[in-house]
C-alpha positions in Angstrom: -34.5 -140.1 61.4 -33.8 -139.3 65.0 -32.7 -136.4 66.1 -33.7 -135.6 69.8 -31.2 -137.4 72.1 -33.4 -139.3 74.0 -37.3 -140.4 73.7 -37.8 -138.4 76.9 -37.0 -135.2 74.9 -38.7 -136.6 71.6 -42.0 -137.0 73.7 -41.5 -133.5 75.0 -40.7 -132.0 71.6 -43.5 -133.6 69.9 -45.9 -132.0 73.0 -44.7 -128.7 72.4 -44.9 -128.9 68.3 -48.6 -129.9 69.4 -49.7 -126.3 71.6 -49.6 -124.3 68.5 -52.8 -125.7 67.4 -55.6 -124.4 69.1 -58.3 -127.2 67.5 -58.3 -131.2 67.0 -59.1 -130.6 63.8 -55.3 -129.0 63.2 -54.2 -131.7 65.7 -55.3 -134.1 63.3 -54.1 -133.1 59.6 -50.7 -132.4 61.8 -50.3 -136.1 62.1 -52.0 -137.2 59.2 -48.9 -134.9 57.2 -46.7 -136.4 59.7 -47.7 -139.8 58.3 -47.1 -138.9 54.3 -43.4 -137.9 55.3 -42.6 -141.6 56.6 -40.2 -143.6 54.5 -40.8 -145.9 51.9 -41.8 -149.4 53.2 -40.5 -152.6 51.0 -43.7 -154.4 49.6 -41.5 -157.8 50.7 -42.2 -156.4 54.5 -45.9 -156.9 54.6 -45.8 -160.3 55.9 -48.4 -161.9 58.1 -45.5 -162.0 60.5 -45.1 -158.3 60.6 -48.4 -157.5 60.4 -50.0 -155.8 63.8 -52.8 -157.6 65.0 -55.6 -155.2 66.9 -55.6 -152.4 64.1 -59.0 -152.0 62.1 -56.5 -150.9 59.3 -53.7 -152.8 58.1 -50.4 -152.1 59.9 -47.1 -153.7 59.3 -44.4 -153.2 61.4 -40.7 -153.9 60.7 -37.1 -153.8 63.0 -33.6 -154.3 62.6 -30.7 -154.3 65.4 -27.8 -152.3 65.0 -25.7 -152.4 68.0 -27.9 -152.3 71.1 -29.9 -149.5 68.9 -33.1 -150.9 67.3 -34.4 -149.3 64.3 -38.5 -149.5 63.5 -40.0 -148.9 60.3 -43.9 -149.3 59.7 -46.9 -148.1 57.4 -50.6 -148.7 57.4 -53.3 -147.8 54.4 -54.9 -145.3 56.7 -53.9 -141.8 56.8 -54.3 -141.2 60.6 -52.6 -144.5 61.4 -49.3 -143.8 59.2 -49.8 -140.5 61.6 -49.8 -142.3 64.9 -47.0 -144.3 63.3 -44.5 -141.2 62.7 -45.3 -140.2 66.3 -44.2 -143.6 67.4 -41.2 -143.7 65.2 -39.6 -140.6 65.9 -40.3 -141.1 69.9 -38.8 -144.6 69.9 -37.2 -145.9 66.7 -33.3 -145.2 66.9 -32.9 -145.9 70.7 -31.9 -148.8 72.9 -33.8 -151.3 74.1 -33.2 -150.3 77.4 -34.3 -147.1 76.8 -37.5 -147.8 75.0 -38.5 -150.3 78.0 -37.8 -147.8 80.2 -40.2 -144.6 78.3 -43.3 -144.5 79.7 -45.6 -143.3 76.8 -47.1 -140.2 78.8 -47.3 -138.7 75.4 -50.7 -140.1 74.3 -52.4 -138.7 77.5 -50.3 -135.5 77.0 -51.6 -134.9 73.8 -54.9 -135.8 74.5 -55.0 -138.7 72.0 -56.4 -141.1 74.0 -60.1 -138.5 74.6 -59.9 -137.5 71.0 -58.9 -141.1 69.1 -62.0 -143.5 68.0 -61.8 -146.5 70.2 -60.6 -148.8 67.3 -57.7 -145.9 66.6 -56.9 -146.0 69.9 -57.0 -149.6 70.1 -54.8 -149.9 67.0 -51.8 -147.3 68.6 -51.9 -149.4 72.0 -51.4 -152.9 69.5 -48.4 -151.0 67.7 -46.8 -149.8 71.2 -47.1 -152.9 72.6 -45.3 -154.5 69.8 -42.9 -152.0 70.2 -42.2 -152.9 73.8 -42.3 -156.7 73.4 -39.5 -156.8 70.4 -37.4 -154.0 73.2 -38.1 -156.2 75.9 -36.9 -159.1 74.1 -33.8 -157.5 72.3 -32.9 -155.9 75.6 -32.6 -159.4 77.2 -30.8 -161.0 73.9 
């Protein structure tokens, strides 16, 4: 699923896929369709365990190790959420701890999500980065 080397450059890539549109409005369905392309998630995942607290809609979150690479998958029943979940993904699923820890996630002031997200959306992507730190941090010190 990844493709750019780092999440530096997946960041950067995903900033300038986002200057063709001229409007929020195109912003939006852009990661709304970015959201219907993310893979299947197993029923068996949506645990209480995996599920992010914070989110108005229901998010699960899943990760596996491989190496010192970790791999997230996720989903949630809202469209603009399984959005905001690709963009996540593809900036840091398939990377390093260390690397994750170390991504700041200028993207979401880049893009202008966090002026044009709805408080409880915007509250819901901090809750699913923060999980995302907190398993790197921990898997990074394992």
């Amino acid at each position: 699923m990844t493709t750019e080397a780092t999440a530096e450059q997946a960041q950067q890539e995903l900033l300038d896929e986002f200057e063709i549109f001229d409007n929020w409005m195109d912003r939006y369905q852009y990661i709304i369709d970015m959201g219907k392309q993310l893979p299947a998630f197993p029923e068996e995942w949506k645990t209480p365990e995996r599920k992010i607290q914070g989110c108005q809609s229901n998010v699960w979150m899943h990760y596996r190790r491989e190496g010192d690479v970790l791999h997230f998958d996720a989903i949630s029943d809202a469209a603009i959420v399984s959005g905001l979940i690709a963009v996540l993904l593809r900036i840091y699923s398939g990377r390093p701890a260390r690397e994750i820890c170390a991504t700041s996630p200028h993207f979401m002031q880049d893009l202008g999500l966090d002026k044009h997200l709805s408080p409880t959306r915007s509250n819901g992507l901090h809750a699913m980065l923060k999980t995302i730190y907190e398993v790197a941090d921990r898997e990074a010190a394992a």
